[in-house]
C-alpha positions as a Markdown table, in Angstrom:
| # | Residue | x | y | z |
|---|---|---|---|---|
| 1 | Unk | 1.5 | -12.1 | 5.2 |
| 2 | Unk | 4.8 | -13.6 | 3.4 |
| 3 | Unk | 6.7 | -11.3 | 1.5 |
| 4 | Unk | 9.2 | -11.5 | -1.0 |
| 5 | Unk | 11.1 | -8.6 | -0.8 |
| 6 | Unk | 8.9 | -6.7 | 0.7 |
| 7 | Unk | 6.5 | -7.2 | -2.6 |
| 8 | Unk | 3.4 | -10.3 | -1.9 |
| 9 | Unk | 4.5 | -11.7 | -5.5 |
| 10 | Unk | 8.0 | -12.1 | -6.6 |
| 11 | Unk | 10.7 | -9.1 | -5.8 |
| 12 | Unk | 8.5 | -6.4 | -8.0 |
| 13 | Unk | 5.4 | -4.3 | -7.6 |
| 14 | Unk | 2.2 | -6.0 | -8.5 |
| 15 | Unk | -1.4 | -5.4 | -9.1 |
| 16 | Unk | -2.0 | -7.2 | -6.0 |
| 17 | Unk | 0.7 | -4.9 | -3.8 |
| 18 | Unk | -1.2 | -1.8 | -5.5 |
| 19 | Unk | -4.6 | -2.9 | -4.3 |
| 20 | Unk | -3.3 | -4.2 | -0.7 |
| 21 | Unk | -1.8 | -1.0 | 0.2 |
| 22 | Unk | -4.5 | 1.1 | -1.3 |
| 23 | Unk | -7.5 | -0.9 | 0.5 |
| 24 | Unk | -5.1 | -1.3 | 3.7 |
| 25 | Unk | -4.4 | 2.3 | 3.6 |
| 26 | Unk | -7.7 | 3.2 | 3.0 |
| 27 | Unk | -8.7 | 0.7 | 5.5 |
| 28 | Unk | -6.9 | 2.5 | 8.2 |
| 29 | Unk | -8.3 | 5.9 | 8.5 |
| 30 | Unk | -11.4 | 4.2 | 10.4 |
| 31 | Unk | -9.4 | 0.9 | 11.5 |
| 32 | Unk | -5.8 | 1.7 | 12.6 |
| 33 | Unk | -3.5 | -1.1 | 12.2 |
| 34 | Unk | -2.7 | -1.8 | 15.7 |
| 35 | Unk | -1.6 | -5.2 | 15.7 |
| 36 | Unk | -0.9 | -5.6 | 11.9 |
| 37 | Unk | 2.8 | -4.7 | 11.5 |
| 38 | Unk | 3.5 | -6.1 | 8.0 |
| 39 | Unk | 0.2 | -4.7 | 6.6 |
| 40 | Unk | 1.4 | -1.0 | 7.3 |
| 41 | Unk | 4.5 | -1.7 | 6.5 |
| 42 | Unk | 4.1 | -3.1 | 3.0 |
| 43 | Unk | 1.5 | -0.2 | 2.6 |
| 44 | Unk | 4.1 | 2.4 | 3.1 |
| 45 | Unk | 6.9 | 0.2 | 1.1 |
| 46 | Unk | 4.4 | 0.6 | -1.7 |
| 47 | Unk | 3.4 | 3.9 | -1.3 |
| 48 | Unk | 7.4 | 5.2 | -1.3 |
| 49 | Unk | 7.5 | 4.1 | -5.0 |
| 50 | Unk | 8.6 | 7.4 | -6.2 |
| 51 | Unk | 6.0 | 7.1 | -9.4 |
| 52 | Unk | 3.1 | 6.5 | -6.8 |
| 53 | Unk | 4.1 | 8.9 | -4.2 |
| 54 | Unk | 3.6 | 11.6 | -6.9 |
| 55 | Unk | 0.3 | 10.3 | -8.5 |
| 56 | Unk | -0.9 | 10.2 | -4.7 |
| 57 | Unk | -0.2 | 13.7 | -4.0 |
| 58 | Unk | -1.5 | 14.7 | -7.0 |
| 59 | Unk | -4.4 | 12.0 | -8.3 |
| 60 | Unk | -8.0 | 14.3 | -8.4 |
| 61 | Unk | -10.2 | 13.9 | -5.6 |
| 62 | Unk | -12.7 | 11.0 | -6.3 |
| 63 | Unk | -15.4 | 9.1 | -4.1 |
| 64 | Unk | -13.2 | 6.1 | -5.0 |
């Protein structure tokens, strides 16, 4: 995983952050991320973003 200040694309938030972290985080409740540093760590670099952090503790609770 290369990362360009701490983003996959570029210094800024992308599409493909957005769906890395959420699959990744996802991911993790049944596979932990033993041995994948960066993955968790770009997951919770993405999830900080203030924006995000709020729609995540508020977003309605979906199957998806």
């Amino acid at each position: 995983l290369t990362l360009f200040q701490g983003y996959l694309v570029g210094d800024s938030l992308t599409f493909a952050d957005l769906y890395l972290a959420e699959t990744s985080s996802e991911s993790a409740k049944k596979f932990p991320y033993d041995g994948f540093p960066e993955v968790k760590a770009h997951a919770e670099k993405v999830r900080s973003n203030p924006a995000l952090k709020k729609w995540i503790a508020t977003r309605p609770v979906t199957a998806f």
